[in-house]
C-alpha positions in Angstrom: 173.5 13.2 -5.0 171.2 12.8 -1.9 167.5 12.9 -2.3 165.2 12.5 0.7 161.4 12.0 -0.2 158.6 13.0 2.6 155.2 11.9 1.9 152.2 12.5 3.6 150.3 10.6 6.2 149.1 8.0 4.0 150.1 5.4 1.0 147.9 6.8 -0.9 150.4 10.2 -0.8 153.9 8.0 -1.2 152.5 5.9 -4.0 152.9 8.8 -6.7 156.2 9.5 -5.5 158.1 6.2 -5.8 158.3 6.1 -9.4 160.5 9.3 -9.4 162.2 7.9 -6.0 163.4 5.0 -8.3 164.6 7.1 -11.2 166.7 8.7 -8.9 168.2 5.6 -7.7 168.2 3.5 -11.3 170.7 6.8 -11.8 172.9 5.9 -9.2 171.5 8.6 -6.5 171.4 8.1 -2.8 167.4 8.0 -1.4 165.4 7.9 1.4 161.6 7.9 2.2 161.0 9.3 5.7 157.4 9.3 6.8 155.8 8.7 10.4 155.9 5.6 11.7 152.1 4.6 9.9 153.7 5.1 6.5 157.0 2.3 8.1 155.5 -1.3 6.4 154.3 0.7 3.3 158.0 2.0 2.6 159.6 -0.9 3.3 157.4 -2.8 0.4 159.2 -0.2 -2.4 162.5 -1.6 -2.2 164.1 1.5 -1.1 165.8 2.7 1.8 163.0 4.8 4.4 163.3 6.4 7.6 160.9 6.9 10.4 160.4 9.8 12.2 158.3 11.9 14.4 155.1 10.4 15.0 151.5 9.9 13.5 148.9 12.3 13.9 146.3 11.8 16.6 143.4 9.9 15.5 140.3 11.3 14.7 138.4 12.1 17.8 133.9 13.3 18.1 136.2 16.5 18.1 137.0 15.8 14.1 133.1 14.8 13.9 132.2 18.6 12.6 135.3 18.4 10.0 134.4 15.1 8.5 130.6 16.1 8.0 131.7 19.3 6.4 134.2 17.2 3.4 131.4 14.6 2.7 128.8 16.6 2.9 129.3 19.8 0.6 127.3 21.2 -2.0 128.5 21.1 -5.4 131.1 23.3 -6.4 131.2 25.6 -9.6 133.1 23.7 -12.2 136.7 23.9 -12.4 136.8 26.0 -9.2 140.4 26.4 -9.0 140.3 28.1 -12.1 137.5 30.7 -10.7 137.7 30.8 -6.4 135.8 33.9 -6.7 132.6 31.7 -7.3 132.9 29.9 -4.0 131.0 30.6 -0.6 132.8 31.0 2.1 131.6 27.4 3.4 133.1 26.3 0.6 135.9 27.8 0.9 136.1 26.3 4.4 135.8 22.8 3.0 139.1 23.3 1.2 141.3 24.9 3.4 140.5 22.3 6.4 142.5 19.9 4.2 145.4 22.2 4.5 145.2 23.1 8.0 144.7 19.3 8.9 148.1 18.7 6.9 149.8 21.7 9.3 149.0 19.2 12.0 150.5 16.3 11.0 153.4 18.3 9.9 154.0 19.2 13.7 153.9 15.8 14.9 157.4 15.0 12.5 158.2 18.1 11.3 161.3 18.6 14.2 162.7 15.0 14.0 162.6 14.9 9.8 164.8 18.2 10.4 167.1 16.3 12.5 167.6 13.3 10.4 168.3 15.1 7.5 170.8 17.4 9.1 172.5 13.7 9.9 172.1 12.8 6.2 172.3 15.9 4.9 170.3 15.8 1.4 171.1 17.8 -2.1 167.0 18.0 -2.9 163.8 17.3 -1.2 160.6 15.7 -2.9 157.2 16.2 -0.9 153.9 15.4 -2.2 151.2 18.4 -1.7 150.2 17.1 1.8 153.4 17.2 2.9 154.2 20.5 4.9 157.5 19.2 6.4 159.4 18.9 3.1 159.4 22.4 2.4 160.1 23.3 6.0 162.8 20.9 5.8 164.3 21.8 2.9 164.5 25.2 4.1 166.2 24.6 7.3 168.8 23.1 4.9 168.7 25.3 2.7 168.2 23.5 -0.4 165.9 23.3 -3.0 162.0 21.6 -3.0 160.1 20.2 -5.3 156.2 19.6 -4.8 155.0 16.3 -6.5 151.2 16.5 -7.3 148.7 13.6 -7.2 146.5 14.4 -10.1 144.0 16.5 -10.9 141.8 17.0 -7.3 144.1 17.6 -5.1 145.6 21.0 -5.7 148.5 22.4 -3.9 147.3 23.0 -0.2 149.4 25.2 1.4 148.1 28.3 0.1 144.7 29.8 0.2 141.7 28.9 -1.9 142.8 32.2 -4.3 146.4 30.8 -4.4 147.9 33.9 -3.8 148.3 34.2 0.1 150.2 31.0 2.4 147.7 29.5 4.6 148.6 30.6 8.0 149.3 27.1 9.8 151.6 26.4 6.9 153.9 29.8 7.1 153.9 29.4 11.3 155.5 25.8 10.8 158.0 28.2 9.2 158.0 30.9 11.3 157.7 29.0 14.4 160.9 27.5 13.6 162.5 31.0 12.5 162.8 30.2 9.0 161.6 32.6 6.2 158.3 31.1 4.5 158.5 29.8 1.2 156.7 28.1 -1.2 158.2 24.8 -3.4 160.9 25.7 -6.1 159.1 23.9 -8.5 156.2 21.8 -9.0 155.3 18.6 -10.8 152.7 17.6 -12.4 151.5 14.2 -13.2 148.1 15.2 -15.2 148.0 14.5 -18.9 147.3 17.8 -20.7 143.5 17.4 -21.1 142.9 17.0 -17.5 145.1 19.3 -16.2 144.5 22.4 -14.0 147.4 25.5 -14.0 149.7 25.4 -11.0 152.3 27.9 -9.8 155.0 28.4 -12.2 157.7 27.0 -12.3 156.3 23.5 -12.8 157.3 20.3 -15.0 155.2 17.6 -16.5 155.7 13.9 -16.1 154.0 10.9 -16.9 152.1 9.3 -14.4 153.5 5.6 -13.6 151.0 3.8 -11.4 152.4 2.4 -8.7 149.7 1.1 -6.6 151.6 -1.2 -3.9 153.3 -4.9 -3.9 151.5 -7.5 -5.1 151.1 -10.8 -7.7 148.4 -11.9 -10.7 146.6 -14.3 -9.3 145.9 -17.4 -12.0 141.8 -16.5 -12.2 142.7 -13.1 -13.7 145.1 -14.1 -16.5 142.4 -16.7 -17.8 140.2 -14.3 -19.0 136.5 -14.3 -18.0 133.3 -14.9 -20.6 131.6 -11.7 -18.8 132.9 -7.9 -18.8 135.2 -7.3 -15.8 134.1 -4.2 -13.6 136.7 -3.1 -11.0 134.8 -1.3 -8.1 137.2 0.2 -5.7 137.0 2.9 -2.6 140.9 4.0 -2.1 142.4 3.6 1.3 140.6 6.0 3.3 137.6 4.4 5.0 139.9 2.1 7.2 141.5 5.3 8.1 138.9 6.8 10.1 136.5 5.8 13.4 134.3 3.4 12.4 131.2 5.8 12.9 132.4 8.2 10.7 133.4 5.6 8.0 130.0 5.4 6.6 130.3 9.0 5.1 132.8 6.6 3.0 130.9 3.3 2.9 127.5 4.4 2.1 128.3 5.4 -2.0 130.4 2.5 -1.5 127.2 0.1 -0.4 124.9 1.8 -2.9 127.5 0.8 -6.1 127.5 -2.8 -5.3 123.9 -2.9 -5.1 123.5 -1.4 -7.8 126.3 -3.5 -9.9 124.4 -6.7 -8.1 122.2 -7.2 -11.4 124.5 -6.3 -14.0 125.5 -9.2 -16.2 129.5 -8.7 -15.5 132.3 -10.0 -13.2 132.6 -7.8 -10.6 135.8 -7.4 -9.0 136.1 -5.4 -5.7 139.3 -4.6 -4.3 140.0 -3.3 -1.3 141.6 -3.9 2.4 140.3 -6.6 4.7 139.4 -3.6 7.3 137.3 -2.0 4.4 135.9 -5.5 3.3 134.5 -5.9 7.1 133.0 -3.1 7.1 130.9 -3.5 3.9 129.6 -6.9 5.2 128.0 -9.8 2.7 128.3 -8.9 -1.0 126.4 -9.3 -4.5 126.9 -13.3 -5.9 128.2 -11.5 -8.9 130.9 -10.0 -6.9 134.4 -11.1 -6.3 136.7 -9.9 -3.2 140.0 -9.5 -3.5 142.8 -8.0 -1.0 146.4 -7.2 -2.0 146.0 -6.8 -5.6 147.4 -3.6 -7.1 145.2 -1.4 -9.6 148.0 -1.8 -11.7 147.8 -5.3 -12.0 143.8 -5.8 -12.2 142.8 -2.9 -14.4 144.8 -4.5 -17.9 141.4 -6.9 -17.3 138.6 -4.7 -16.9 136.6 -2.8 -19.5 135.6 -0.7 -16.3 135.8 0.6 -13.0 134.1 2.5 -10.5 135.2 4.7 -7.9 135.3 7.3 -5.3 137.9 9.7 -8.0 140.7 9.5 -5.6 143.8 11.3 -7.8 145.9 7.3 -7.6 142.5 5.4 -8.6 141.9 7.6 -11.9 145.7 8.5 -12.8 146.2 4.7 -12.8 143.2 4.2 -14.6 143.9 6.6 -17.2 147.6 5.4 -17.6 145.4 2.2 -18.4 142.8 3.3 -21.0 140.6 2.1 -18.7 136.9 4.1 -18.8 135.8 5.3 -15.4 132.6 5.4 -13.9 133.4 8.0 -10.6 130.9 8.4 -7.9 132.2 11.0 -5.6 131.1 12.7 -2.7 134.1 14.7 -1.4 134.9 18.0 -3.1 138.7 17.4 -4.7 137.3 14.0 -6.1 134.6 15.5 -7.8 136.7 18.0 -9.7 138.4 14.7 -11.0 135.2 13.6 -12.3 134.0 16.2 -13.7 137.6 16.9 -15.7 136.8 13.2 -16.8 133.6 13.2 -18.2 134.8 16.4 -20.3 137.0 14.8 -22.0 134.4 11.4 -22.6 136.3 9.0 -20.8 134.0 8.7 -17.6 130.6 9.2 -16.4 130.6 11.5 -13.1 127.7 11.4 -10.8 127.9 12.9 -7.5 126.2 10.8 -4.5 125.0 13.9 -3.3 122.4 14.0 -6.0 121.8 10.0 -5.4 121.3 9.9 -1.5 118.1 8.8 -0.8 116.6 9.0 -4.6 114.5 5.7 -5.1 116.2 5.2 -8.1 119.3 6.0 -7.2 120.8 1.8 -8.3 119.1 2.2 -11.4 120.9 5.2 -12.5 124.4 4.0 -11.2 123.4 0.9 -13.1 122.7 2.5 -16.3 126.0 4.6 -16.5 127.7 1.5 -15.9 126.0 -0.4 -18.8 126.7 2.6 -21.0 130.1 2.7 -20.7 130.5 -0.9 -20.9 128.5 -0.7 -24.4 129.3 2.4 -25.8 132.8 2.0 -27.7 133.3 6.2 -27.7 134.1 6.0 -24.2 137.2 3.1 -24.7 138.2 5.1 -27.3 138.3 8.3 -25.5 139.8 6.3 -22.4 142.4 5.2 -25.1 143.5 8.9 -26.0 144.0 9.6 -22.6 146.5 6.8 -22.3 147.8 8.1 -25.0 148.6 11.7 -23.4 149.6 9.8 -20.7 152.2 7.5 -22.5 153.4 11.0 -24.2 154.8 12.6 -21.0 158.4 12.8 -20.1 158.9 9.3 -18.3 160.5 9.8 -14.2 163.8 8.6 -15.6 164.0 12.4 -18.1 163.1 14.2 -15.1 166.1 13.5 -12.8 168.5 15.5 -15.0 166.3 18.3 -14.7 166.4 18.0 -10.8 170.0 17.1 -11.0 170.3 20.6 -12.1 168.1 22.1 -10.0 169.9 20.9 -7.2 173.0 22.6 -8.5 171.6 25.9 -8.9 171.6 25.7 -12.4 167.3 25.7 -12.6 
């Protein structure tokens, strides 16, 4: 059996998917990871066979200036909005769908050539994450069977509208345009342990989340241990992906946290990418700067970390029983956050409600020494790992797909 895997734009979209990718292959399937060329160094590092194709999406432009204020700079949505759209406003609404239409783009820029190659290597299934138009369109050129990986809890399935009901446009013309019929996934999967999770479209599957978080090695000064609590603080992948001028909408909660952190009595561990570390400048003496370490590896020796919510960051960290402390400013990371704190394993506070507030340190300071102090939020943290550890490992999942491949459902 041939599987071909099409992730999104960025590593932070292939990550979830190369646990499954190496199911299928432990069980003796063929697999390839095709991707745009930025995705090429980041495929290569999973050990499995990748193809490039198309090209990457044109980078952000003063053009994408009104887009990126509009995601950073929302009001609050109602809680658990994909549950109730009916509550949102119509700029809200807006702040959603952008993420879709913005996904329809890149899909043109690969979507022809990942059509191509797979008619040369003609595949059995296709595996796209939720950013990832050009599976689905691929799979029905081929005719044969989808399945839509999700990321976590934020990101919700983005080729429909906010309401779920109707396709977005830009994602039914990459169909139409190509004179295939418009379809959505054949079934979905999702990572979320039950107490997180949000309803998708039926038919879906569960599956324990795995974290992988990209290559790396334990360095010597983890593994000894440290006589302070370890805090992780960590801002995804995204800053580094965007014009320097419009990185701050990133950086700035990113600035505030350390500053914050600077005068609690812990280890401080920030992980990140050299581009990312440039941009934050000199850092707290309590802080320690590390590139190329995976989540995966760091987080067994932290009682904490903070972040922006990204669906990898907090999957990982609940796979971990790690208590979170997420300070978000973008819409899909909040819901994270907020689906967190219900269940007492995080503190969520939203930087829009700490921009500018005089005492905005001392609040992210607080939260931080409460869950560092407070033992109900490990052991919540712990029954989330738990869940986690309960789901149907990657490897139980391929017989299902085998099947599904066949015809058989």
């Amino acid at each position: 059996m041939r599987v071909l895997f099409t992730p999104h734009v960025a590593a932070q979209h292939l990550y979830p998917l190369v646990p499954l990718a190496w199911a299928f292959r432990a069980a003796g399937h063929e697999v390839r990871i095709a991707a745009s060329p930025g995705l090429a160094d980041a495929i290569v590092h999973t050990g499995l066979a990748g193809a490039i194709v198309g090209a990457d999406p044109p980078a952000p432009t003063s053009a994408d200036d009104a887009t990126v204020a509009l995601v950073y700079g929302h009001q609050p949505f109602p809680a658990d909005w994909p549950l109730h759209p009916h509550l949102l406003d119509d700029r809200q609404r807006e702040t959603i769908e952008v993420l879709g239409r913005r996904s329809a783009v890149a899909a043109e820029h690969l979507v022809d050539d990942l059509i191509a190659y797979a008619a040369g290597w003609p595949p059995d299934l296709v595996v796209h994450d939720i950013g990832s138009f050009a599976g689905p369109v691929t799979a029905a050129a081929l005719g044969v069977p989808s399945v839509r990986h999700l990321t976590g809890v934020g990101l919700r399935p983005m080729d429909t509208r906010v309401d779920g009901v109707e396709p977005l446009p830009e994602y039914a013309a990459l169909f139409e345009r190509r004179g295939l019929e418009v379809r959505v996934p054949t079934l979905s999967i999702d990572p979320s342990p039950p107490s997180l999770r949000l309803p998708v479209a039926q038919p879906w599957r569960e599956v324990r989340y795995v974290p992988y978080n990209g290559p790396g090695t334990e360095p010597a000064w983890l593994a000894a241990g440290s006589d302070r609590p370890r805090v992780c603080v960590t801002w995804g992948l995204s800053v580094s992906r965007v014009r320097k001028d419009l990185a701050r909408y990133a950086v700035e909660p990113f600035l505030l946290t350390l500053e914050a952190l600077a005068e609690l009595r812990a280890e401080v561990i920030v992980t990140s990418t050299a581009a990312q570390l440039e941009l934050l400048g000199p850092l707290p003496g309590n802080v320690r700067a590390v590139t190329g370490l995976p989540l995966n590896l760091l987080l067994p020796h932290c009682q904490l970390i903070v972040h922006q919510a990204g669906d990898g960051t907090a999957m990982t960290a609940s796979a971990l029983g790690v208590p979170q402390l997420p300070v978000t400013r973008k819409p899909d990371p909040a819901l994270t956050g907020s689906r967190l704190a219900a269940v007492g394993a995080a503190i969520h506070l939203r930087y829009q409600e700490l921009e500018g507030a005089p005492d905005a340190p001392k609040v992210i300071r607080a939260a931080a020494e409460e869950l560092l102090t407070d033992p109900a939020y490990r052991q919540a943290a712990l029954r989330l790992r738990a869940e986690v550890e309960r789901q149907p490992a990657p490897a139980e999942l391929v017989p299902v797909l085998e099947r599904l491949s066949r015809g058989s459902g």
